[in-house]
C-alpha positions as CSV (number, residue, x, y, z in Angstrom):
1,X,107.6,112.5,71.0
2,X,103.9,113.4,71.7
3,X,103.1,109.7,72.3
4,X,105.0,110.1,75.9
5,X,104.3,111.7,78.6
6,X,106.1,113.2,80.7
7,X,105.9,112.3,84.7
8,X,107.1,115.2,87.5
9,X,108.4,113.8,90.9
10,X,110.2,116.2,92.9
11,X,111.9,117.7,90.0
12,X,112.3,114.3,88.6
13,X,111.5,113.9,85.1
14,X,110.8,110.4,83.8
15,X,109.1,109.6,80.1
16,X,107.0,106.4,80.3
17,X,105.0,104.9,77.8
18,X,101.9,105.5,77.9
19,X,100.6,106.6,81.0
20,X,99.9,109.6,83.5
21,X,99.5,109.3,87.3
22,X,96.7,109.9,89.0
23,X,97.6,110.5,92.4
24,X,94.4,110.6,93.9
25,X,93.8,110.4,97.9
26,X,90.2,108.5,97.4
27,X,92.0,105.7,95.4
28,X,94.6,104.3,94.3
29,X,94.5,103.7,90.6
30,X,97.0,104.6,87.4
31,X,95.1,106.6,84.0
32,X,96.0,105.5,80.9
33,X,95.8,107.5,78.1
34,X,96.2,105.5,74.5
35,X,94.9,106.9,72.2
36,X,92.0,108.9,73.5
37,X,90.8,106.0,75.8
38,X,91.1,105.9,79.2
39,X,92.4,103.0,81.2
40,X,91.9,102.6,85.4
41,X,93.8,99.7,87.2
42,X,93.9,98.9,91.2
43,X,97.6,99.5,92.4
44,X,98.9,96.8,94.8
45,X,100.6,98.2,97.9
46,X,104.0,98.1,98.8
47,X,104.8,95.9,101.6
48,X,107.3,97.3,104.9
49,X,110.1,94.8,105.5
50,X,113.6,95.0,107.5
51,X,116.6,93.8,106.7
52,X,119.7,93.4,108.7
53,X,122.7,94.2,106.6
54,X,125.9,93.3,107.1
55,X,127.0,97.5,108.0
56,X,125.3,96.6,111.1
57,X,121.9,98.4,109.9
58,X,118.5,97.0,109.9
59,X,117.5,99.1,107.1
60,X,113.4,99.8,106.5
61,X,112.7,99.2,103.0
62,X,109.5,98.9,101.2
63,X,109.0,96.0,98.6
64,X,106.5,95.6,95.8
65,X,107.1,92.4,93.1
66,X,106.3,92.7,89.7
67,X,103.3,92.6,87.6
68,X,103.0,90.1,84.9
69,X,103.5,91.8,81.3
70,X,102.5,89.9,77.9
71,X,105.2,89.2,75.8
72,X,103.9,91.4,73.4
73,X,104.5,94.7,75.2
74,X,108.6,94.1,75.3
75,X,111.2,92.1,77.2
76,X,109.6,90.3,80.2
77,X,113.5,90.2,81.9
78,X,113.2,93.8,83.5
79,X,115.7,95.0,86.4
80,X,114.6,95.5,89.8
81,X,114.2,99.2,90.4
82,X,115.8,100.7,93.6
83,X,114.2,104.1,94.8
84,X,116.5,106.1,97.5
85,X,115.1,108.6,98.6
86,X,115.8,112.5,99.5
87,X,116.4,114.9,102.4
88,X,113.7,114.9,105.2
89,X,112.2,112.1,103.8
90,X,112.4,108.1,103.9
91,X,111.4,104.9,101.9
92,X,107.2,106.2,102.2
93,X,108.0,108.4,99.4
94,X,108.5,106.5,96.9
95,X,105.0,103.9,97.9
96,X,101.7,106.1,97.0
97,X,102.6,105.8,93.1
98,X,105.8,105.2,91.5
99,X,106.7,102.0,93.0
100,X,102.7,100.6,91.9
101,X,103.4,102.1,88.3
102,X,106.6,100.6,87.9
103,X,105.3,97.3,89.4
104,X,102.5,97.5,87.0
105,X,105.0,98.2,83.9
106,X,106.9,94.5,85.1
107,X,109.4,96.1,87.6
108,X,110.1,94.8,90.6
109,X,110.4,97.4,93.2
110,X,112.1,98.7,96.2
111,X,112.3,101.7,98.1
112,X,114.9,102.0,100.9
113,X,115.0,104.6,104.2
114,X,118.6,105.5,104.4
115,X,120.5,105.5,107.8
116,X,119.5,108.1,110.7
117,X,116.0,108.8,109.0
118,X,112.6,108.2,110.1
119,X,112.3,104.7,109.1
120,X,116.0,103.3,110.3
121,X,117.6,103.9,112.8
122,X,121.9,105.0,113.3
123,X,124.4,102.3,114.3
124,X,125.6,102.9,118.0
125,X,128.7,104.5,116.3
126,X,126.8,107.4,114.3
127,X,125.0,107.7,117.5
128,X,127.6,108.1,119.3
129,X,129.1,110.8,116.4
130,X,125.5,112.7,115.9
131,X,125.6,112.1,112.2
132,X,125.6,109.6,109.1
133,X,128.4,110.1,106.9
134,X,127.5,110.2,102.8
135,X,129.8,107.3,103.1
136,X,127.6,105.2,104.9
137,X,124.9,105.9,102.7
138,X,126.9,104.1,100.0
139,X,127.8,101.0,102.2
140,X,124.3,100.6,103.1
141,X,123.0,101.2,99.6
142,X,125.4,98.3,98.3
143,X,125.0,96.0,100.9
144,X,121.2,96.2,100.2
145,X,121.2,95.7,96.3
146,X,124.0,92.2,96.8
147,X,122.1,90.9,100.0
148,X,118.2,91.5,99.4
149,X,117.7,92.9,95.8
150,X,117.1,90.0,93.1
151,X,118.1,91.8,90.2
152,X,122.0,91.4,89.8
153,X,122.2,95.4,88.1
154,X,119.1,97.2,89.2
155,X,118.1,100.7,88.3
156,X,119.1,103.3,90.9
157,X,116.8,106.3,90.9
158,X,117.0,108.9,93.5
159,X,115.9,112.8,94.3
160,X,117.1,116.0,95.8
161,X,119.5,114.3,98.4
């Protein structure tokens, strides 16, 4: 369909409506292309928040709520989006654009740092081991979405882990 673009994030390939990112240093602003116009908006910023989870984690996440949409532009009743991130990175990743375009399409938005990365810390007992098991991952992933997510089924979206 030539009436969607196509957005790249490490080898991530999303189609959204009608806009492109502009992932410029100097600001932080989304281009819309409709129809030969072209649309600028401020981004807000994702806020950095802990939460103690119940695996014994006090998991960094980043956390940006939704932007009001009209009515007219679809269902208002949109899932919370959960962004995990990949190797070598953490929860940052996900906060320069696609968490402010997703907020500004009417998601609410979240981006985790998994255990044992820069953003939060191992338990004692992975310490103790040298390493996070894939496992843990999961546990802390779940325990997130039931005790600090809103949505009761958000989207999951991840990269090159």
């Amino acid at each position: 369909n030539s009436h969607l673009p196509i957005l790249t994030f490490f080898g991530l390939m999303l189609s959204c409506n009608s806009y492109v990112l502009s992932s410029m240093k100097s600001s932080r602003s989304i281009m819309g292309h409709n129809f030969g116009r072209h649309v600028t908006c401020q981004l807000s910023v994702p806020q950095k928040k802990f939460a103690k989870l119940s695996t014994g984690v006090n998991l960094e996440y980043f956390h940006l709520e939704s932007k009001p949409v009209s009515p007219s532009s679809g269902s208002t009743d949109r899932p919370s989006i959960v962004f995990v991130h990949g190797s070598f990175h953490s929860g940052w990743c996900w906060t320069e654009n696609w968490m402010p375009y997703c907020s500004e399409q009417g998601f609410e938005t979240y981006a985790v740092s998994l255990r044992g990365t820069a953003g939060t810390q191992m338990t004692e007992e992975t310490s103790k081991r040298g390493s996070v098991l894939m496992s843990e991952h999961v546990e802390d992933l779940r325990s997130f979405i039931q005790e600090v997510v809103s949505s009761a089924a958000p989207i999951v979206a991840g990269h090159s882990f």
